[in-house]
N, C-alpha and C positions, 0 to 999 in steps of 0.2 A: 508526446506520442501516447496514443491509447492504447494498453495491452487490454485484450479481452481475456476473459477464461470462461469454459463450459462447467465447472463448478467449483464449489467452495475449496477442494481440498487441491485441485491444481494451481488456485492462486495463492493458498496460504503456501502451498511448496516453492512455488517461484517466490513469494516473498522471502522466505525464510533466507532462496539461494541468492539474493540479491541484497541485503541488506547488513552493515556491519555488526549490533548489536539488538542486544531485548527490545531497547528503549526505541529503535527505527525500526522492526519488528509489530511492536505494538500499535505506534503513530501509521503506521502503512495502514495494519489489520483494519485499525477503524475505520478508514478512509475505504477501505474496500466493502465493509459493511453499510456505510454512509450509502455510497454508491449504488450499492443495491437496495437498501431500502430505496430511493426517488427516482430508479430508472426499471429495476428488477433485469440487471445483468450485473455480473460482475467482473469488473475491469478496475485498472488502476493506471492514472494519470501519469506516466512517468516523468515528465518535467514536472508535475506538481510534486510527486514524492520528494524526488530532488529538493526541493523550497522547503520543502518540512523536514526534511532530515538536518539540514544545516542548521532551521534556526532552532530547533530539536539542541542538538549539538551545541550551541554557541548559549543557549541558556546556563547549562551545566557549567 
């Protein structure tokens, strides 16, 4: 699913409120500035976070 947000500071708050540590914090953040650089909106893939957060997780 695609969450959109009307700016930067609402998606870093929903990140913040959705994720369990820095480390899925910081892998999101990027992914949402990726995203905005090659489309200029910003949104975050929520089944793609998902996929980066485990294997985020599973390297540690």
């Amino acid at each position: 699913m695609k969450k959109i947000f009307e700016t930067r500071l609402e998606a870093i708050d929903w990140i913040a409120d959705n994720v369990e540590n820095e480390g899925q914090f910081e892998a999101v953040r990027e992914k949402l500035l990726f995203n905005y650089i090659y489309s200029g909106t910003y949104f975050i893939d929520t089944d793609e976070m998902k996929e980066d957060v485990v294997m985020r997780d599973q390297e540690d």
